[in-house]
N, C-alpha and C positions, 0 to 999 in steps of 0.2 A: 645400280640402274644406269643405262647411257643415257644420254643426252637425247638419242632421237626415242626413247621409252619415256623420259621425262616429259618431253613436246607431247607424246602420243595422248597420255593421259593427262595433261592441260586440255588440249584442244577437246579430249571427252568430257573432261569437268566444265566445255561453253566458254572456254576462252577462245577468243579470235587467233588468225595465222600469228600476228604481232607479237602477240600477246604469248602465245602459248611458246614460241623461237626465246622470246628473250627473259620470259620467267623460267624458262630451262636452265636458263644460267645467271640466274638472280644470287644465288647462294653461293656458285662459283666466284661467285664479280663480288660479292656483299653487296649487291646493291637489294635494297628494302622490296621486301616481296609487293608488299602493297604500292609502295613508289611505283616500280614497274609494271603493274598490272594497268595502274591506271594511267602511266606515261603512255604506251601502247594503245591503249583504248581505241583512239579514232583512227588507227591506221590499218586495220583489218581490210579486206574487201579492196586492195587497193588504193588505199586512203577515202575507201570507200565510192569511188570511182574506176574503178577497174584499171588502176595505173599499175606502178612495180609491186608485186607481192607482198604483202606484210611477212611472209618468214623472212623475206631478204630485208623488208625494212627493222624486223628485230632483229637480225645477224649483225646490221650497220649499227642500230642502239646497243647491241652489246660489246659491238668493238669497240664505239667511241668511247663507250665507260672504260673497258677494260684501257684503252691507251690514253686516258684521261682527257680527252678531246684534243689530242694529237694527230689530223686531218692523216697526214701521209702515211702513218703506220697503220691508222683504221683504214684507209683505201687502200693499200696495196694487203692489209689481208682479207677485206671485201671483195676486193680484187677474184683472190681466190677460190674465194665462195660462191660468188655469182657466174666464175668461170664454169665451177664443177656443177651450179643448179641449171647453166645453161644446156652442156654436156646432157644432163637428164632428162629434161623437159621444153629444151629447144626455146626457153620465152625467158624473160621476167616478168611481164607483163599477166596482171587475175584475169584480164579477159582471155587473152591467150588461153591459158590453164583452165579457164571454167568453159569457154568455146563462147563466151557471149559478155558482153559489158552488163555488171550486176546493177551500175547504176540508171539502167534503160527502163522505164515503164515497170511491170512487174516483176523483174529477173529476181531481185532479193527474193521474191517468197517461191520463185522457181527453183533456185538452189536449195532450199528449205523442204520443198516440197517432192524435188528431185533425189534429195539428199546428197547435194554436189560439193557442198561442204567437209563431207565424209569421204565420198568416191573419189573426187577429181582435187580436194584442195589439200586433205590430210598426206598425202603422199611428196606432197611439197612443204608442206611443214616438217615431214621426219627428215627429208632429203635437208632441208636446210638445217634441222638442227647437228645433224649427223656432220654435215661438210662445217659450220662451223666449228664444233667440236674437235676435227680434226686440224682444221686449223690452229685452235686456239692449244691445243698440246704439242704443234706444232713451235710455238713461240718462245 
């Protein structure tokens, strides 16, 4: 199974962007499935503010693990990743990708309601799982 099938079906089991990016490659890294599900937790939705994406913020938890918290080598292959998620989707930023800040008045249960979680956000989870992936066999 790839990396962006693995994200696919987290993100259907109800894991957040974060979440579903970096328990993709929990078993890759050893790092503790449960450790990582819940390290992730509050970074979904933008850190739940509609800031940089949780797939790119689990892409940057799975580098930092993978290069043991070695700043230069986890950015410059984040580097790469957020190059190639730029390339696709023109943003980092969940409001960008959702077209609204989730954390304004109603918007969480608009995405929900919309199913914009599925339409507009899972396509940025496979892209990231997929670009880090390639990265990370890159190394």
């Amino acid at each position: 199974m790839t990396a962006r099938e693995r994200a696919n079906e987290l993100a259907a089991a109800g894991n957040n962007c974060c979440q579903s990016v970096l328990l993709a490659f929990a078993e890759e890294l050893k790092l503790p499935y449960e450790d990582a599900r819940r390290l992730a937790a509050a970074f979904g939705c933008g850190v739940c503010c509609g800031n940089v994406c949780g797939a790119i913020t689990g892409s940057a938890m799975a580098l930092g693990y993978k290069f043991e918290g070695d700043p230069d080598k986890a950015w410059d292959a984040l580097d790469v990743v957020m190059k190639g998620f730029l390339e696709r989707h023109g943003t980092l930023l969940c409001k960008d990708i959702l077209g609204y800040n989730i954390a304004e008045g109603d918007n969480y249960q608009r995405a929900l309601d919309n199913q914009d979680f599925l339409y507009k956000c899972r396509p940025a989870i496979l892209d990231a799982a997929e670009l880090l992936d390639q990265v990370m066999k890159s190394l």
